[in-house]
Backbone as a ProteinNet text record, in pm:
[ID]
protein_1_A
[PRIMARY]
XXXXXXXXXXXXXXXXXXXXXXXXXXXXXXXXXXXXXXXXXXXXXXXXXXXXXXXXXXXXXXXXXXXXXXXXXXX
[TERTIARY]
14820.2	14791.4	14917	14915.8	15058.8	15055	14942.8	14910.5	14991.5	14993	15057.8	15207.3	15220.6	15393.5	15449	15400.6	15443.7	15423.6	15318.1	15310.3	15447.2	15474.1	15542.5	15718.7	15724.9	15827.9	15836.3	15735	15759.6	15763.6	15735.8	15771.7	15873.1	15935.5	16051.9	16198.5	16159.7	16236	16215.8	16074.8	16069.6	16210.6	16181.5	16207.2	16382.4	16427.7	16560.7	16624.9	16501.4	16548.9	16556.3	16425	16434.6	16553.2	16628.1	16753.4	16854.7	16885.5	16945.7	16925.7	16806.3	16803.4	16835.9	16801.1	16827.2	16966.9	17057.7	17208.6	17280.3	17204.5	17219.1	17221.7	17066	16993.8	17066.4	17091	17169.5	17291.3	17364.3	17547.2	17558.3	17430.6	17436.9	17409.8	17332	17269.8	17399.9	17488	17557.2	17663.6	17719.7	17832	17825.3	17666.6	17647.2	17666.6	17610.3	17660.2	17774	17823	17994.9	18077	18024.6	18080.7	18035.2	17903.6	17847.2	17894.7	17948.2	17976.8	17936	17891	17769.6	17622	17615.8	17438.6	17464.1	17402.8	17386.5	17338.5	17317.2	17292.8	17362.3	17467.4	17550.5	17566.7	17606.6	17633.6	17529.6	17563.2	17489.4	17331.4	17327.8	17160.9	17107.2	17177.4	17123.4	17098.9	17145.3	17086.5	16942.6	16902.6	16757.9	16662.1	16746.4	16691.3	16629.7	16688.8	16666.3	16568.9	16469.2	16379.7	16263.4	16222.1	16134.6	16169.9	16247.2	16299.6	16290.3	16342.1	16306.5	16174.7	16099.1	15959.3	15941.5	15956.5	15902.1	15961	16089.7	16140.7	16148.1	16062.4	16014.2	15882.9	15772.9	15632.7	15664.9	15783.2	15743.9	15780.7	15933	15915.8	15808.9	15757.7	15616.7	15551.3	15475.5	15330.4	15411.4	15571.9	15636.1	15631.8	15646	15674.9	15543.5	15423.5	15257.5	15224.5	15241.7	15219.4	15273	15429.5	15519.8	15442.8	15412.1	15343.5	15165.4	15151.2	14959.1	15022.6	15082.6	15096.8	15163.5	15265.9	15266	15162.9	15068.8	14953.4	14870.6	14852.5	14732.7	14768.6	14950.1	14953.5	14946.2
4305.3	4240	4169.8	4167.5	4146.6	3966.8	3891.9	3727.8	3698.7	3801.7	3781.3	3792.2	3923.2	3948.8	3740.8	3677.7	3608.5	3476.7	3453.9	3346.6	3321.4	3453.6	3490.7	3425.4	3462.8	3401.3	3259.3	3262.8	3105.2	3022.2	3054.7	2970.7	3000.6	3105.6	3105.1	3034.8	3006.3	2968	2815.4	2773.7	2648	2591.1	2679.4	2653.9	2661.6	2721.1	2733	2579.9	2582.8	2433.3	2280.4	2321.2	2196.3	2180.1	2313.2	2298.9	2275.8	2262.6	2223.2	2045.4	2055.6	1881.8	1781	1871	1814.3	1772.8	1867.6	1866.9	1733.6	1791.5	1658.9	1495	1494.6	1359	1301.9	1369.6	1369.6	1352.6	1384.2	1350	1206.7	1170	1131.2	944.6	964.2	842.3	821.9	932.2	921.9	811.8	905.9	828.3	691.9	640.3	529.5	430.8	505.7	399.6	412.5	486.4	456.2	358.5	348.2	261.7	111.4	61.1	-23.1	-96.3	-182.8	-296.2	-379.3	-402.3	-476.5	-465.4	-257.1	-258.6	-240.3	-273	-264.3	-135.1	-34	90.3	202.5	246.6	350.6	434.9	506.6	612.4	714.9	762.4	894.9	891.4	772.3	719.6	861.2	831.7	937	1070.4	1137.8	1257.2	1248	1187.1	1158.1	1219.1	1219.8	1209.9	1428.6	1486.2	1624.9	1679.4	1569.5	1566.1	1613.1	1545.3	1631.2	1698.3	1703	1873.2	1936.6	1946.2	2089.3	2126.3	2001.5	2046.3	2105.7	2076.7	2121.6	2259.6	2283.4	2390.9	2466	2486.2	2567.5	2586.3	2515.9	2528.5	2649.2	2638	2717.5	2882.6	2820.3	2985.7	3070.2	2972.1	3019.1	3083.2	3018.8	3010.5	3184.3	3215.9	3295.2	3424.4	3429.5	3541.8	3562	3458.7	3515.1	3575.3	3549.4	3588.1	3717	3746.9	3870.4	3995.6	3938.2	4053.5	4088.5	3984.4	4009.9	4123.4	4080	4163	4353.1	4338.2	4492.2	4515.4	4472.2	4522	4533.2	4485.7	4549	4641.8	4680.7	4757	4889.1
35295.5	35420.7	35472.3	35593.7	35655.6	35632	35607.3	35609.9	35479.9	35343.9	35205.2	35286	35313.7	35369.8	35472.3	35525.8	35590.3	35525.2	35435.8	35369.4	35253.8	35184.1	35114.4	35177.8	35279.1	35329.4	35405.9	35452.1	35489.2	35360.9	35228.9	35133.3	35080.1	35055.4	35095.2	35156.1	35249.8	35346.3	35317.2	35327	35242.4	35147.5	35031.7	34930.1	34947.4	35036.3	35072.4	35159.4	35239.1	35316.4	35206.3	35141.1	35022.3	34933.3	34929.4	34815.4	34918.8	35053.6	35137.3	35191.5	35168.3	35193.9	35062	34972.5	34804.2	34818.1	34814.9	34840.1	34958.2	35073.2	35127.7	35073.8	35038.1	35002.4	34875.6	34787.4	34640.4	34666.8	34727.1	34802.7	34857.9	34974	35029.4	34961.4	34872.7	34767.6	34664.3	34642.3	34512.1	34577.5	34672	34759.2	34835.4	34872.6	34895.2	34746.4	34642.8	34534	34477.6	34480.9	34466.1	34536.2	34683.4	34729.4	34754.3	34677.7	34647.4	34567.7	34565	34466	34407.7	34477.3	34421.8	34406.5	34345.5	34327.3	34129.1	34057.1	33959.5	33874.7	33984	33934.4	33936.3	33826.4	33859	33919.9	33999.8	34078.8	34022.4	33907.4	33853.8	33862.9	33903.3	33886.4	34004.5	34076.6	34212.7	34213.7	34112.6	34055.4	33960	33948	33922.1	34054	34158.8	34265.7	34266.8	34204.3	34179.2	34125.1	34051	34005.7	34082.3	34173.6	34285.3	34369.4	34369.1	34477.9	34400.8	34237.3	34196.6	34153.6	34123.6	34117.2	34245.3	34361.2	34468.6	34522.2	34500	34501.7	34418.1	34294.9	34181.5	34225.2	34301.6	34323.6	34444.3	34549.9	34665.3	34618	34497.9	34485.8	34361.7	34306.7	34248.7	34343.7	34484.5	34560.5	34613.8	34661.2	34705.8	34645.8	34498.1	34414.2	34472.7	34401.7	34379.4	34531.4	34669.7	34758.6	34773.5	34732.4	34700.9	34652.2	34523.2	34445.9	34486.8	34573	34630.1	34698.6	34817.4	34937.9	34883.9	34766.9	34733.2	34683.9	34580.7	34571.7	34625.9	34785.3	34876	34964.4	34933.4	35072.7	35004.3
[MASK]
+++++++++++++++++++++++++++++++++++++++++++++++++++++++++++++++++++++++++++

């Protein structure tokens, strides 16, 4: 069904934007505490921050494959 073919990619694409905002958000936190002097929490702390993006960007390309492989098996 063409609904598997499009679900399949919009998570996808998801999952592409989330590792694009990850990159962002994670740069963007590290470098604010580097230049913090006065926060008490090391720089590296901010890679913690990868933690739910990759859950979340491991769930879309899960929901992606499984939509992948519905849609060759109904066509």
């Amino acid at each position: 069904m063409k609904r598997y073919k499009r679900l399949s990619q919009v998570f996808t694409v998801l999952a592409i934007l989330l590792s694009i905002v990850m990159c962002a958000d994670v740069s963007y936190h590290y470098f604010d505490l580097l230049a913090c002097n006065w926060c008490s929490a090391p720089a590296w702390v901010s890679f913690w921050l990868f933690i739910p993006y990759g859950i979340g960007i491991a769930i879309c390309a899960v929901l992606a494959r499984f939509f992948r492989k519905k849609h060759r098996k109904n066509a």
